[in-house]
N, CA, C and O atoms as CSV, one atom per row, in Angstrom:
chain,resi,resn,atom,element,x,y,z
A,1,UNK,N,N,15.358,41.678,-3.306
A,1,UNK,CA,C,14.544,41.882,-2.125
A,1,UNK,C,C,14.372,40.588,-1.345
A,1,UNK,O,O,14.463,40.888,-0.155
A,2,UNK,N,N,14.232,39.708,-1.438
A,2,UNK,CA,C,14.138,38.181,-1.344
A,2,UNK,C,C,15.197,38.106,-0.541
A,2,UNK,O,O,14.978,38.101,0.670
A,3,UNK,N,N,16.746,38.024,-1.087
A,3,UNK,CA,C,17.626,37.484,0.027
A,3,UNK,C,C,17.531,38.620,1.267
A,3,UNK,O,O,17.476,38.116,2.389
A,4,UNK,N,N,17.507,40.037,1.206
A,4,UNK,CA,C,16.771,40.466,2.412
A,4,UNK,C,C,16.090,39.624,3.476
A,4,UNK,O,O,16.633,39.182,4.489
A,5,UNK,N,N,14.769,39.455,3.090
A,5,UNK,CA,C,13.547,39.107,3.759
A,5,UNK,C,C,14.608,37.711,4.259
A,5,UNK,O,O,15.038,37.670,5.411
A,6,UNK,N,N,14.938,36.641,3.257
A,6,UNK,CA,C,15.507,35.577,3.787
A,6,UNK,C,C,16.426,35.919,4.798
A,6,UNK,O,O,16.371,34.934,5.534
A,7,UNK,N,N,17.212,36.678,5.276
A,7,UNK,CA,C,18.031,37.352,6.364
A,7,UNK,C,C,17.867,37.884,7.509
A,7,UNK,O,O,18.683,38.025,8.420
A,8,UNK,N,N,16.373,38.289,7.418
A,8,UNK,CA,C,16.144,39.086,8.666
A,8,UNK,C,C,14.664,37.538,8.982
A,8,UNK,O,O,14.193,37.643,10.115
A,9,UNK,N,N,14.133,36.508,8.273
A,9,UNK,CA,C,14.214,35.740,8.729
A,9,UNK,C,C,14.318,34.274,9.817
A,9,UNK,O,O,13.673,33.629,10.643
A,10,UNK,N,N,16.073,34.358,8.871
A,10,UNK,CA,C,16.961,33.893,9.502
A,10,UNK,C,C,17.361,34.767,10.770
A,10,UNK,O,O,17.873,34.174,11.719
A,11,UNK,N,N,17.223,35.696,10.819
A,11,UNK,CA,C,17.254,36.350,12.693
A,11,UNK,C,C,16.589,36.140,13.174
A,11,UNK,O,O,16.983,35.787,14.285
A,12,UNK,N,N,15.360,36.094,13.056
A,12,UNK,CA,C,14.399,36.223,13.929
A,12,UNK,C,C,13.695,35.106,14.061
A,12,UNK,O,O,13.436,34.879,15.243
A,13,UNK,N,N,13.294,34.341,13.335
A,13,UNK,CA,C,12.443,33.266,13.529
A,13,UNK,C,C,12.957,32.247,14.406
A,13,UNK,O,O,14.119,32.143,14.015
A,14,UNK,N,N,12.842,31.621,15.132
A,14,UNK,CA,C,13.072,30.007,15.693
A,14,UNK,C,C,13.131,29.448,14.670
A,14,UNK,O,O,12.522,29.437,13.600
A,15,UNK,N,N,14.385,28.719,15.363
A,15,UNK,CA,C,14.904,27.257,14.348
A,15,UNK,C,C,13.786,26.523,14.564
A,15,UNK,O,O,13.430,25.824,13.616
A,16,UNK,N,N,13.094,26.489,15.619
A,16,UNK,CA,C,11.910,25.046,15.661
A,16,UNK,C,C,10.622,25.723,14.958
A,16,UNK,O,O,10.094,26.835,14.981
A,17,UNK,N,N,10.351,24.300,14.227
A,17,UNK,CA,C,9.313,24.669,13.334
A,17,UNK,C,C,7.414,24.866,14.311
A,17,UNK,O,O,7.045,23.993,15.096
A,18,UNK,N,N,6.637,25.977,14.039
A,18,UNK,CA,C,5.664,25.938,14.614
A,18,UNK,C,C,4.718,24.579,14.302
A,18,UNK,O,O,4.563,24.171,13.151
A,19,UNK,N,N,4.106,23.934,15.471
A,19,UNK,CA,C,3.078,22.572,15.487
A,19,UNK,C,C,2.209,23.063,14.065
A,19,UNK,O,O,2.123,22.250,13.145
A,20,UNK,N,N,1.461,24.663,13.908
A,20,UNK,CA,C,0.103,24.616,13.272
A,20,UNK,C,C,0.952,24.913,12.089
A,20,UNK,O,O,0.538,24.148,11.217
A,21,UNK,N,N,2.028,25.701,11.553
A,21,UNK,CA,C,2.803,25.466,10.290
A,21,UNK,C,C,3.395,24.361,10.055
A,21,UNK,O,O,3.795,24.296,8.893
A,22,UNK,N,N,3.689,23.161,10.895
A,22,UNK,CA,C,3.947,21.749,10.301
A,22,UNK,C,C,3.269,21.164,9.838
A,22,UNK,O,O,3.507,20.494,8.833
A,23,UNK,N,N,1.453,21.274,10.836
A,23,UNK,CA,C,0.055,21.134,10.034
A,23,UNK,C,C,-0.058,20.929,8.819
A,23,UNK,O,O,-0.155,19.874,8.192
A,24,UNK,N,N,-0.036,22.644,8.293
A,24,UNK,CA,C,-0.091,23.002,6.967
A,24,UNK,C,C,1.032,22.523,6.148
A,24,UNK,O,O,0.775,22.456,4.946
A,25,UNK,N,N,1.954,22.250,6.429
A,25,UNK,CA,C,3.225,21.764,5.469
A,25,UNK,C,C,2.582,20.364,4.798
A,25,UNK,O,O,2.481,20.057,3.611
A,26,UNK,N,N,2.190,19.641,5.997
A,26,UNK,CA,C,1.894,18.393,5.646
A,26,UNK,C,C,0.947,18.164,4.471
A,26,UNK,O,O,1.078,17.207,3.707
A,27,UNK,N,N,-0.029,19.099,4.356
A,27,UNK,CA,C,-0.616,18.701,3.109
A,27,UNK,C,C,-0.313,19.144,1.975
A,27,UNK,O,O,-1.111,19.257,1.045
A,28,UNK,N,N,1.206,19.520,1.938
A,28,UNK,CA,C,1.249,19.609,0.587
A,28,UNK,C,C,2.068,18.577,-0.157
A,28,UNK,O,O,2.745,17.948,0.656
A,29,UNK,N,N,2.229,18.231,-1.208
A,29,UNK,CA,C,2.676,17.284,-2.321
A,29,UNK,C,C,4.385,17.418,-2.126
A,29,UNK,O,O,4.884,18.467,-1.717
A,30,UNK,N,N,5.084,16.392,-2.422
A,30,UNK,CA,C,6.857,16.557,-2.090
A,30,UNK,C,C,6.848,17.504,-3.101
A,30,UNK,O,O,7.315,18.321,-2.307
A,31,UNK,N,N,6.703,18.421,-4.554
A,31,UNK,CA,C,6.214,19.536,-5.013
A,31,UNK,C,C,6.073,20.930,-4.758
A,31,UNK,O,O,6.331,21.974,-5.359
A,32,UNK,N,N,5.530,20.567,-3.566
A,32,UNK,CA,C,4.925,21.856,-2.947
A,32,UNK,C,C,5.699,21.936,-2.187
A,32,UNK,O,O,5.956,23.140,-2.204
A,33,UNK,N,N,6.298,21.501,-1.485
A,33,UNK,CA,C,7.380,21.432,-0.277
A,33,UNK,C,C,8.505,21.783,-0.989
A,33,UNK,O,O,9.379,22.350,-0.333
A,34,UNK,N,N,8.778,21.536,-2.523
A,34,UNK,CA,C,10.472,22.084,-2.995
A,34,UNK,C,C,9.783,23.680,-3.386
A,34,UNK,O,O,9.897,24.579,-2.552
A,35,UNK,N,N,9.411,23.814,-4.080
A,35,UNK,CA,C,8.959,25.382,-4.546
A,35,UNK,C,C,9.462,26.676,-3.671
A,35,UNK,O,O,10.266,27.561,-3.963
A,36,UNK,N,N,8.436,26.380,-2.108
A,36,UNK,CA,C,8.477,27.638,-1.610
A,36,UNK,C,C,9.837,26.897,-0.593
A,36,UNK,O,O,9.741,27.501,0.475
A,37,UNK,N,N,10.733,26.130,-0.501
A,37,UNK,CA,C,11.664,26.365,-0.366
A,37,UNK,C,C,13.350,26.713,-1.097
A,37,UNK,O,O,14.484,26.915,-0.662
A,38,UNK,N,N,12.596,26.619,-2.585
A,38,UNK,CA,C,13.499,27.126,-2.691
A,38,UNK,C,C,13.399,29.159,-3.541
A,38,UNK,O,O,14.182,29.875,-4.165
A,39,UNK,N,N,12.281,29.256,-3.140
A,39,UNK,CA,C,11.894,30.746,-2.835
A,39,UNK,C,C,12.626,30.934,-1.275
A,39,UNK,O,O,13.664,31.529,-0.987
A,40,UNK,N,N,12.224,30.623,-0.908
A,40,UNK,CA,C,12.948,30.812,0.653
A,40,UNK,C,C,14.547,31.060,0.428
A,40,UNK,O,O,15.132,32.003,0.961
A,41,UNK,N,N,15.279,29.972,-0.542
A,41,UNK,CA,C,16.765,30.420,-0.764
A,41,UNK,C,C,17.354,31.498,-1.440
A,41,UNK,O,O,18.546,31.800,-1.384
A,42,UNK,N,N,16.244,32.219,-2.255
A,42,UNK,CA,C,16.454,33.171,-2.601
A,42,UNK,C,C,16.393,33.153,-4.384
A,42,UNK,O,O,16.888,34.057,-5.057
A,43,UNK,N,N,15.749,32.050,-4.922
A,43,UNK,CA,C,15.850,31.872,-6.010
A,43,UNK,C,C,14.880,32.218,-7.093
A,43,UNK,O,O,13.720,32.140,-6.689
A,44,UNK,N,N,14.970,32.498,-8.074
A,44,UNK,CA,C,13.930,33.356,-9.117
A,44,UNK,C,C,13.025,31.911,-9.569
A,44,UNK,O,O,13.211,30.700,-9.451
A,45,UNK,N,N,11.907,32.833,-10.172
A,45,UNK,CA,C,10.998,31.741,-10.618
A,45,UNK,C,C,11.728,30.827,-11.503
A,45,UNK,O,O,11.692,29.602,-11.393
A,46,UNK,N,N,12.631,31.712,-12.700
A,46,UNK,CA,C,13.475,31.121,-13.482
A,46,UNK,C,C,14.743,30.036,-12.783
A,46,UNK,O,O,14.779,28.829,-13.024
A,47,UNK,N,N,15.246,30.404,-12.329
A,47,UNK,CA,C,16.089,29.492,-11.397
A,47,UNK,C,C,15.799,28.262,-10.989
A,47,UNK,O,O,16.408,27.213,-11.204
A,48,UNK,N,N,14.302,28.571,-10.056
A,48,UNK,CA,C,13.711,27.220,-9.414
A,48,UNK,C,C,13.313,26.218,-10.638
A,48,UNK,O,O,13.396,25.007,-10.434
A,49,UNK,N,N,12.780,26.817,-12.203
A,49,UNK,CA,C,12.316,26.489,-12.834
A,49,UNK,C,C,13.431,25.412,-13.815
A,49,UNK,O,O,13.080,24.383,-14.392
A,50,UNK,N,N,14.876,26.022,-13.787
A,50,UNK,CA,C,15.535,25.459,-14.297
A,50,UNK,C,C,16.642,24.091,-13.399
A,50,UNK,O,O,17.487,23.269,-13.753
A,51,UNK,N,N,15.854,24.600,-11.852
A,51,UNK,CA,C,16.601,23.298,-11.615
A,51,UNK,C,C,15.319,22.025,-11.026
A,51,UNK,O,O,15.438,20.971,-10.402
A,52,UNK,N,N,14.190,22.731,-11.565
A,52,UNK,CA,C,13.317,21.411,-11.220
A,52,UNK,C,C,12.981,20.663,-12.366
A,52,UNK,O,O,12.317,19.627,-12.375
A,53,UNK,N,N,13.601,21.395,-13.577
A,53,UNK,CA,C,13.189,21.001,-14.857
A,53,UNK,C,C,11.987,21.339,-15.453
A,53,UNK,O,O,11.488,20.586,-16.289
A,54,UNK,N,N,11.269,22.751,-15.009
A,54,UNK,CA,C,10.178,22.909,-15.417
A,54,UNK,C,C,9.991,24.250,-16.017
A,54,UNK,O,O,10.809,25.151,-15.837
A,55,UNK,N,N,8.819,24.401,-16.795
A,55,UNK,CA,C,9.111,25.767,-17.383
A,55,UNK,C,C,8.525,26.726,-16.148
A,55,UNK,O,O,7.805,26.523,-15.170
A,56,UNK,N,N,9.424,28.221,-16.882
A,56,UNK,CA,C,9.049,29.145,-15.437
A,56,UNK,C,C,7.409,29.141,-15.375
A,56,UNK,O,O,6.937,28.836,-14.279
A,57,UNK,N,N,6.624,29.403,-16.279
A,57,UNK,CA,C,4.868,29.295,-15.855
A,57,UNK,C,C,4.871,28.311,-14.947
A,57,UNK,O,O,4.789,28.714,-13.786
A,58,UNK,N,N,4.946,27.064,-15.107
A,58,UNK,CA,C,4.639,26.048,-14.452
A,58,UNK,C,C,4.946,26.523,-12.330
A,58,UNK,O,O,4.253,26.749,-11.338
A,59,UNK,N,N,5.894,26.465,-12.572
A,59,UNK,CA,C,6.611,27.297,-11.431
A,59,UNK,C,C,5.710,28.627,-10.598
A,59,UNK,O,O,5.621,28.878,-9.396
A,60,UNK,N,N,5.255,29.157,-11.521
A,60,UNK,CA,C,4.299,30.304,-11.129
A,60,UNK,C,C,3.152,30.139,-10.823
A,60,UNK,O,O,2.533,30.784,-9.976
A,61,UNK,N,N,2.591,28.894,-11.754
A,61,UNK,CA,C,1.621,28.024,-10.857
A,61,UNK,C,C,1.874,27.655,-10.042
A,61,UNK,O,O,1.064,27.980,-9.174
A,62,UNK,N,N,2.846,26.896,-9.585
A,62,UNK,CA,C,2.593,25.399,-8.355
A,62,UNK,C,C,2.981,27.193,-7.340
A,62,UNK,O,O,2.214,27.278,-6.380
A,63,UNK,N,N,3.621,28.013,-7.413
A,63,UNK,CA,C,3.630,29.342,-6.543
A,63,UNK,C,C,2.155,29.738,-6.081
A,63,UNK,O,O,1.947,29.473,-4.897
A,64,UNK,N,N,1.421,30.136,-6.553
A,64,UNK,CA,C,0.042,30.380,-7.073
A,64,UNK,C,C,-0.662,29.455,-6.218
A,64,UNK,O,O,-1.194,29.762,-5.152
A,65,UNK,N,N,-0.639,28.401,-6.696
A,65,UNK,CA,C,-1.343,27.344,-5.848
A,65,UNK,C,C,-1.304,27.103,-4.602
A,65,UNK,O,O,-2.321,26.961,-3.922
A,66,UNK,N,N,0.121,27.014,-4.064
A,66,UNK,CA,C,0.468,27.558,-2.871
A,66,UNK,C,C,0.258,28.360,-2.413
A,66,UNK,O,O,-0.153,27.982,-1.316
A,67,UNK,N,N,0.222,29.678,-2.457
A,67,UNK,CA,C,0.043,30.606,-1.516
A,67,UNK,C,C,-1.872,30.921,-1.959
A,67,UNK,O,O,-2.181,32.101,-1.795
A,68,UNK,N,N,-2.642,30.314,-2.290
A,68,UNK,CA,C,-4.318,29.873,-2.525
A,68,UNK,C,C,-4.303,28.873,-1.422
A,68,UNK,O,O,-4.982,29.154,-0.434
A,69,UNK,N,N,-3.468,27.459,-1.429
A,69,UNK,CA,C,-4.017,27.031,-0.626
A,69,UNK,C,C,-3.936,26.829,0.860
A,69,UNK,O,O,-4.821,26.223,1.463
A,70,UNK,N,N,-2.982,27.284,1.394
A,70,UNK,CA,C,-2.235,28.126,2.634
A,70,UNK,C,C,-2.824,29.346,3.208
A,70,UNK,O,O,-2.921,29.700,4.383
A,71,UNK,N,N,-3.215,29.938,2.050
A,71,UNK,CA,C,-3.942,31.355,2.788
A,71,UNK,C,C,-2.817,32.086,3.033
A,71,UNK,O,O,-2.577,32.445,4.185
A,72,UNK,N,N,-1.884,32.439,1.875
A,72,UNK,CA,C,-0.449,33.294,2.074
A,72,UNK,C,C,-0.607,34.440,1.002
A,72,UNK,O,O,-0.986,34.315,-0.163
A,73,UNK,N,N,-0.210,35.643,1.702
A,73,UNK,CA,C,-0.406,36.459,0.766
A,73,UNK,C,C,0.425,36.814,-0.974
A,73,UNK,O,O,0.033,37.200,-2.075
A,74,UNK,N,N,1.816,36.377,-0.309
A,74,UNK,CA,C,2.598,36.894,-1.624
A,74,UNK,C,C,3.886,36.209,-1.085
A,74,UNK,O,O,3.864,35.882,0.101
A,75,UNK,N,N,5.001,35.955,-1.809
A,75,UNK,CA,C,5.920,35.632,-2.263
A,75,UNK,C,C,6.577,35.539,-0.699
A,75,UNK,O,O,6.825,34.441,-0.202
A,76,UNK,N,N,6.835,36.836,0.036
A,76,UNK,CA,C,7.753,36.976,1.401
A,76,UNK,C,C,6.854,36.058,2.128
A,76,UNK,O,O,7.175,34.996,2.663
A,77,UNK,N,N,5.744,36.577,2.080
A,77,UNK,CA,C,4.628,35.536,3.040
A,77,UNK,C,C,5.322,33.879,3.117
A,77,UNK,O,O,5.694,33.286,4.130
A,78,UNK,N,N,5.342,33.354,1.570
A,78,UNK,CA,C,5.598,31.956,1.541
A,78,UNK,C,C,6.653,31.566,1.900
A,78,UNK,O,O,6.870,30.381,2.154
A,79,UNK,N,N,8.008,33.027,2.041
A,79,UNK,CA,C,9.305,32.536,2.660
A,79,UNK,C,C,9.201,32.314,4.271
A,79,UNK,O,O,9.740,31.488,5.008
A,80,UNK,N,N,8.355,33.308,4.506
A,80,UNK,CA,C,8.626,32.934,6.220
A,80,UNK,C,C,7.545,31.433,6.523
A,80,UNK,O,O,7.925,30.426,7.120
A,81,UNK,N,N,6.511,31.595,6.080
A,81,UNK,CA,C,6.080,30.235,6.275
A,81,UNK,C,C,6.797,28.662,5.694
A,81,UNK,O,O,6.414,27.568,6.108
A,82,UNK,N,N,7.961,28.870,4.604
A,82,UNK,CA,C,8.970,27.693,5.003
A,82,UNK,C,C,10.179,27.999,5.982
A,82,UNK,O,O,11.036,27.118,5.928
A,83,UNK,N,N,10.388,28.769,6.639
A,83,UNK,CA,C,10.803,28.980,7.835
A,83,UNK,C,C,10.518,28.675,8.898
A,83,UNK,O,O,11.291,27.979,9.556
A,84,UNK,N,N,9.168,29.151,9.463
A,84,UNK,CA,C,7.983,28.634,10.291
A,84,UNK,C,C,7.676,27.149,10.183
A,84,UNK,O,O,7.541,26.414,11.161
A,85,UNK,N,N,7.588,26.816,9.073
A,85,UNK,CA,C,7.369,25.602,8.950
A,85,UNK,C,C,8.305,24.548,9.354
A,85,UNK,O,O,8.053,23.390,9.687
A,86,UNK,N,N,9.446,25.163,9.264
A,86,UNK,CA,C,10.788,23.780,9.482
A,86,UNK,C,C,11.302,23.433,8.228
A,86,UNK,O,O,12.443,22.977,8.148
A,87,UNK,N,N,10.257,23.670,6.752
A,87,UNK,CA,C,10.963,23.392,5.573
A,87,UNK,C,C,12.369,23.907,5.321
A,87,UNK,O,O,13.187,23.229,4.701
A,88,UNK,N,N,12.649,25.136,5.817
A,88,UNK,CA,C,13.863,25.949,5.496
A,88,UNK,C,C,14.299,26.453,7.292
A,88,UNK,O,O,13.851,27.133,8.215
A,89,UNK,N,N,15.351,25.659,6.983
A,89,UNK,CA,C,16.457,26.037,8.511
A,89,UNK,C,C,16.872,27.403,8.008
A,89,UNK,O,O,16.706,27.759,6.841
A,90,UNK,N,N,17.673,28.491,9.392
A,90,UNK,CA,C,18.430,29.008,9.410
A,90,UNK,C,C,19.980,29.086,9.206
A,90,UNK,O,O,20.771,28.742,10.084
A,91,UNK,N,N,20.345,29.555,8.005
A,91,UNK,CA,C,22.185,29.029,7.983
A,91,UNK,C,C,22.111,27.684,7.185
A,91,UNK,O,O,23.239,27.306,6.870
A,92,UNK,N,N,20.925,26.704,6.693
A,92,UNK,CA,C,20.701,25.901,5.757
A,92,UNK,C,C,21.383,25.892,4.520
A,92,UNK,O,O,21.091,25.061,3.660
């Protein structure tokens, strides 16, 4: 379902990142900035987990934490907001 959402996206959103989602990007940790982009690429908790070197919980936290402290509802939410954000280009 994920590379979906990442696809339609990538149609629709502007390549330029919104001013008040760069805002919010900014306060998060270089951490927080790899996570929900690489949810955005389409990658499982397990995946992200094995190429950040961390176990998948951990992963489900710093997820968790993110979309608490953003005010994002769920998983698609956090893809379009690294989209929005500029973290994740289109065709990237």
């Amino acid at each position: 379902m994920t590379g979906l959402i990442r696809r339609l996206v990538e149609r629709f959103v502007l390549p330029e990142a919104r001013p008040a989602e760069r805002e919010r990007l900014s306060r998060l940790t270089e951490r927080g900035r790899e996570v929900p982009a690489l949810v955005a690429r389409g990658l499982s908790d397990a995946d992200i987990a094995a190429r950040l070197l961390l176990g998948e919980t951990t992963v489900k936290t710093h997820l968790g934490r993110l979309l608490s402290k953003l005010g994002l509802r769920d998983r698609a939410h956090a893809v379009i907001f690294a989209y929005e954000s500029g973290l994740v280009r289109a065709g990237a």
